[in-house]
N, CA, C and O atoms as a GROMACS GRO file, in nm:
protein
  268
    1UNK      N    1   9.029   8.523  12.060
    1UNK     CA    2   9.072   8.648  12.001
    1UNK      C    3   9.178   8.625  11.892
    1UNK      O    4   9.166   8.680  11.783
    2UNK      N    5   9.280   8.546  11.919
    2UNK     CA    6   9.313   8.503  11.797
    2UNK      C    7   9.355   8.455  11.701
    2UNK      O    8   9.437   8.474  11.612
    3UNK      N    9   9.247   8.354  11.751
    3UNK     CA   10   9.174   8.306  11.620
    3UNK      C   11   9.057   8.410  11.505
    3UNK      O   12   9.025   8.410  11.386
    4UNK      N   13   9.033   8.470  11.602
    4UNK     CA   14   8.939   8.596  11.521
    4UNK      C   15   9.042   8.694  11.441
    4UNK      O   16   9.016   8.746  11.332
    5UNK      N   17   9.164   8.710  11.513
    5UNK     CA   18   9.267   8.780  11.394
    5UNK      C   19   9.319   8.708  11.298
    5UNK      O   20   9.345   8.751  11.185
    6UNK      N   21   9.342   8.574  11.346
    6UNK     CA   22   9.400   8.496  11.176
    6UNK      C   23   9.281   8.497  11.078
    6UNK      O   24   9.295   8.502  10.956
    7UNK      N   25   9.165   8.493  11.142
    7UNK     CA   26   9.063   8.468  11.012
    7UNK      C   27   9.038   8.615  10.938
    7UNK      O   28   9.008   8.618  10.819
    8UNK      N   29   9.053   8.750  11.026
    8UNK     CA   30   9.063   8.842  10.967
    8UNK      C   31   9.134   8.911  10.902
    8UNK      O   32   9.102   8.999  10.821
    9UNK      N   33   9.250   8.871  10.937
    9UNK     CA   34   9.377   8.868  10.837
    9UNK      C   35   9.376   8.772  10.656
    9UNK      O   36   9.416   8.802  10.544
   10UNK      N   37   9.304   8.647  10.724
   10UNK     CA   38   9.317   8.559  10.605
   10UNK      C   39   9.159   8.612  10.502
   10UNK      O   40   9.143   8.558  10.392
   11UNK      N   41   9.073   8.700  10.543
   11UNK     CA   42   8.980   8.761  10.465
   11UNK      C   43   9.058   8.859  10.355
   11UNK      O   44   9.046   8.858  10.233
   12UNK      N   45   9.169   8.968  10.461
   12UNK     CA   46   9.171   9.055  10.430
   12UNK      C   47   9.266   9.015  10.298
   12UNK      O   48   9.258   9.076  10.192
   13UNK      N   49   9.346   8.915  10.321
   13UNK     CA   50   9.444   8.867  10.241
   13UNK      C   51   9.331   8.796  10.104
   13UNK      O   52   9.366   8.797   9.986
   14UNK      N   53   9.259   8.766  10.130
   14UNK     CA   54   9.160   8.689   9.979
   14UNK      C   55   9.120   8.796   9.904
   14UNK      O   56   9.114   8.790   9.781
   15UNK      N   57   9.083   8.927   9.990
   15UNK     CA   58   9.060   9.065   9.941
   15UNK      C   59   9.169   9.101   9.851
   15UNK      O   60   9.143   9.087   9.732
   16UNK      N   61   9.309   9.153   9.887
   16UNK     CA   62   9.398   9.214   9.908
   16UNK      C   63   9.528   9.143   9.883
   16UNK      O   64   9.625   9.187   9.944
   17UNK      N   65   9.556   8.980   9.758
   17UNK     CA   66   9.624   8.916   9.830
   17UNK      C   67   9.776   8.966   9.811
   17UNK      O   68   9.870   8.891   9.840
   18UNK      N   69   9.792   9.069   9.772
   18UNK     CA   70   9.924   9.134   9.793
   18UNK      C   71   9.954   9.238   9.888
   18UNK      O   72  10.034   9.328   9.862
   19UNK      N   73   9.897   9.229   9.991
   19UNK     CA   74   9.881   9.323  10.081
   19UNK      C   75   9.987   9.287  10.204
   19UNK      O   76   9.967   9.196  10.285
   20UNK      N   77  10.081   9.359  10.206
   20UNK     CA   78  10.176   9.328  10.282
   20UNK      C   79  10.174   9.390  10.450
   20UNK      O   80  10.266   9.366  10.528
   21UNK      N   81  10.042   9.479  10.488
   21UNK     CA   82  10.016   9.474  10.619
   21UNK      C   83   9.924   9.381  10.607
   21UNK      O   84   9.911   9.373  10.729
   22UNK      N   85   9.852   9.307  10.569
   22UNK     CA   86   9.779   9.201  10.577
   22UNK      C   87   9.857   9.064  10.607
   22UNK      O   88   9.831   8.992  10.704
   23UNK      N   89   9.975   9.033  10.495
   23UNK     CA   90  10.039   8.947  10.565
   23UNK      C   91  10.104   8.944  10.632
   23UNK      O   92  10.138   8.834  10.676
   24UNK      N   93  10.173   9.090  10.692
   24UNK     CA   94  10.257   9.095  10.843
   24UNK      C   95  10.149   9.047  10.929
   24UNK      O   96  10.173   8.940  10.984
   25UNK      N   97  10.065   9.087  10.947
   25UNK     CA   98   9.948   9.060  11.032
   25UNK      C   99   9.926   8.934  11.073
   25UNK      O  100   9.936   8.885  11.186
   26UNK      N  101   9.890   8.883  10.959
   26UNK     CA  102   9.826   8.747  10.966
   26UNK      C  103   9.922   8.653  11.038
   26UNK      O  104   9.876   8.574  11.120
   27UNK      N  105  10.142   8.664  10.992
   27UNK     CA  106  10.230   8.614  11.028
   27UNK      C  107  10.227   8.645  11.191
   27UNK      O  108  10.252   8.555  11.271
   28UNK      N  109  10.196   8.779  11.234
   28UNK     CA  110  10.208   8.830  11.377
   28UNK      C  111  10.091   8.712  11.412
   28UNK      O  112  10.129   8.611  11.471
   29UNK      N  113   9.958   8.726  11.377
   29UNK     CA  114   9.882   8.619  11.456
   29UNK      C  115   9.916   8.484  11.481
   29UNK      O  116   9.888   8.420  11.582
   30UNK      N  117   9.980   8.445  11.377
   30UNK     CA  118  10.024   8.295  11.370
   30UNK      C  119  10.125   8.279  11.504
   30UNK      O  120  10.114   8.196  11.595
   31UNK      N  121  10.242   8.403  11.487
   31UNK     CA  122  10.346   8.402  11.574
   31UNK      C  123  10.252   8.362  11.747
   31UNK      O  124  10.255   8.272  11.832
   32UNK      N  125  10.179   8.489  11.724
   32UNK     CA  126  10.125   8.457  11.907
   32UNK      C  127  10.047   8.345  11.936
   32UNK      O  128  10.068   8.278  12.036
   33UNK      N  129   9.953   8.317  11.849
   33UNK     CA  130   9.864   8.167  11.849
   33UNK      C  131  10.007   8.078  11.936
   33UNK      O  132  10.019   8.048  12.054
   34UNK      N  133  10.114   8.051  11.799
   34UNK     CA  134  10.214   7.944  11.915
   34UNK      C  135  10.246   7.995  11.986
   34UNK      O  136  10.269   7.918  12.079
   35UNK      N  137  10.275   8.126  12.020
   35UNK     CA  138  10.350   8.134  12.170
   35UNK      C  139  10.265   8.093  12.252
   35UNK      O  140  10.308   8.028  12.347
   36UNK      N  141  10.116   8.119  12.239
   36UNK     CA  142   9.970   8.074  12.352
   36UNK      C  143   9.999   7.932  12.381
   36UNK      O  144  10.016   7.888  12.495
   37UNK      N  145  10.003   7.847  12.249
   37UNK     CA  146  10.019   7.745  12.254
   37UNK      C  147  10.135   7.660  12.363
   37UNK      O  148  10.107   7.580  12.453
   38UNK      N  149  10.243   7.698  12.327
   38UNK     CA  150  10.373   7.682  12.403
   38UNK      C  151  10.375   7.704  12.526
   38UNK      O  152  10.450   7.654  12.610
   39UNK      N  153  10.264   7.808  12.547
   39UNK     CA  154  10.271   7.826  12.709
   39UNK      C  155  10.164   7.735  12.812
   39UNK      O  156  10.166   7.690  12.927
   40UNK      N  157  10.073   7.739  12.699
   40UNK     CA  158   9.961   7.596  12.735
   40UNK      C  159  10.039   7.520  12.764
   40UNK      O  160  10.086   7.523  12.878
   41UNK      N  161  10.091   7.394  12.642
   41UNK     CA  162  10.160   7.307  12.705
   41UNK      C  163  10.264   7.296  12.788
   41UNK      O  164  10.294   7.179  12.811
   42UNK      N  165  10.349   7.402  12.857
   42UNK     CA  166  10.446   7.428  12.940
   42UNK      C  167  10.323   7.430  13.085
   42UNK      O  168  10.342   7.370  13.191
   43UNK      N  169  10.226   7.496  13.058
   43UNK     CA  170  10.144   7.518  13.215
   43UNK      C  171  10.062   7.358  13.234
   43UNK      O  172  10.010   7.338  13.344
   44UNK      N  173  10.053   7.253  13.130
   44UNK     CA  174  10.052   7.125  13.182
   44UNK      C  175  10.108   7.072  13.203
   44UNK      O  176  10.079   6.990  13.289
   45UNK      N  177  10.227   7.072  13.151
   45UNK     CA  178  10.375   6.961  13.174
   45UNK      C  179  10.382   7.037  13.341
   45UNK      O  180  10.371   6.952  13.429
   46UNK      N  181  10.394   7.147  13.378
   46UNK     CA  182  10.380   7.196  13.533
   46UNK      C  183  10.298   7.138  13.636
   46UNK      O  184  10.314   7.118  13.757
   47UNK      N  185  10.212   7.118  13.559
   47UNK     CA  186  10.092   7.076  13.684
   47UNK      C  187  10.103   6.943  13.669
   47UNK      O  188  10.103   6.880  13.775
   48UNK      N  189  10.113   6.878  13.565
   48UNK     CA  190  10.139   6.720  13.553
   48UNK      C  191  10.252   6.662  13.664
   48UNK      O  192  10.244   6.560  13.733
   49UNK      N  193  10.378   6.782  13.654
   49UNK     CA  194  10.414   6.746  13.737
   49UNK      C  195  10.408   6.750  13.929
   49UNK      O  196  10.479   6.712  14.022
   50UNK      N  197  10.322   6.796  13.916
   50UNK     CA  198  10.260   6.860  14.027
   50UNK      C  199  10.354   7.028  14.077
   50UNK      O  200  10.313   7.070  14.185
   51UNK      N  201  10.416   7.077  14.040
   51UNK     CA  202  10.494   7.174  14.022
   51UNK      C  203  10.410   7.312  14.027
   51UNK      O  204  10.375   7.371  13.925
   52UNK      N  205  10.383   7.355  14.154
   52UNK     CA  206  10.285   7.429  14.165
   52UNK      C  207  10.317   7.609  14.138
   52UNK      O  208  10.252   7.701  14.089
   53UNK      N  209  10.484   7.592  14.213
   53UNK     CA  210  10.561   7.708  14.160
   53UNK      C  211  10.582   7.751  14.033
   53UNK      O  212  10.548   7.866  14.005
   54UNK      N  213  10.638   7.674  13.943
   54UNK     CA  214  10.632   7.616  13.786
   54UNK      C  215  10.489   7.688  13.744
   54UNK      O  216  10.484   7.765  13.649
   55UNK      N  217  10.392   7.661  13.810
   55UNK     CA  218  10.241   7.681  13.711
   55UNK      C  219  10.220   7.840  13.730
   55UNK      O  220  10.189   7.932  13.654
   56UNK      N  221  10.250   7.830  13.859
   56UNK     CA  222  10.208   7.959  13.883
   56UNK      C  223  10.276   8.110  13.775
   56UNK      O  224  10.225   8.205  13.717
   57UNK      N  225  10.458   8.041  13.803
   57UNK     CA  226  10.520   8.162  13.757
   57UNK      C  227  10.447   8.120  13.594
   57UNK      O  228  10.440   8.231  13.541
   58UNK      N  229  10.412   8.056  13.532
   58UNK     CA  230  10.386   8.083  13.358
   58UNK      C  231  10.227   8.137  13.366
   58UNK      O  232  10.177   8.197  13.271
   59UNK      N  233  10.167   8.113  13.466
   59UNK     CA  234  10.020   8.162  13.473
   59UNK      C  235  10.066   8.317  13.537
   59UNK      O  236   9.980   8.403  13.553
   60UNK      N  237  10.172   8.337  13.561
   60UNK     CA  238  10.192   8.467  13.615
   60UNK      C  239  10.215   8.579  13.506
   60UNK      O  240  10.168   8.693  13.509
   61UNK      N  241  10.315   8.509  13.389
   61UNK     CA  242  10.338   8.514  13.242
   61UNK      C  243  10.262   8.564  13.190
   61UNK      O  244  10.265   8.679  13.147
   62UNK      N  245  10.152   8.466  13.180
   62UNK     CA  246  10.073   8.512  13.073
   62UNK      C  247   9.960   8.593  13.149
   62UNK      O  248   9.851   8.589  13.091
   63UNK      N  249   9.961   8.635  13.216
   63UNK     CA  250   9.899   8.769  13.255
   63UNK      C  251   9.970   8.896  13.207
   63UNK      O  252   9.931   8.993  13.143
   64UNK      N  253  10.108   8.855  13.266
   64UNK     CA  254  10.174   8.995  13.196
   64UNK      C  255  10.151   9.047  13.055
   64UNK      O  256  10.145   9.167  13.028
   65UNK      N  257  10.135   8.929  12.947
   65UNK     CA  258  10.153   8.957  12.841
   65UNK      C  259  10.048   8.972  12.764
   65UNK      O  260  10.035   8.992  12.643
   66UNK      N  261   9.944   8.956  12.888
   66UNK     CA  262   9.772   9.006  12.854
   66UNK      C  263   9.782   9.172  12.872
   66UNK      O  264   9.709   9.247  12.807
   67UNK      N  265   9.865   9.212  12.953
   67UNK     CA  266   9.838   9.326  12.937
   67UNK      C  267   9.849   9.463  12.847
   67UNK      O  268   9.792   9.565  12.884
   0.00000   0.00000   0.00000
């Protein structure tokens, strides 16, 4: 999902390229992509460590912030 908003952002921006809800947009997608990211690698460094509490509460996380 998004990845489907950066690329629709980065259309809308080839369209539009002064379009400044286009590039809030595109910046907002970028922003959450790393936070996804950051939380990925935080929920392996957890389990790597065998840290089952650790996994859980960031898999608990990112549910919340699915919602």
């Amino acid at each position: 999902m998004v990845d489907q908003a950066i690329n629709e952002c980065r259309d809308a921006l080839k369209a539009e390229p002064n379009s400044e809800p286009a590039q809030e947009s595109l910046l907002e997608s970028f922003k959450t992509k790393i936070a996804l990211l950051e939380d990925t690698v935080a929920l392996i460094n957890e389990m790597r460590k065998g840290n089952d509490a650790g996994a859980a509460r960031i898999v608990s996380g990112l549910k919340q912030k699915g919602k």
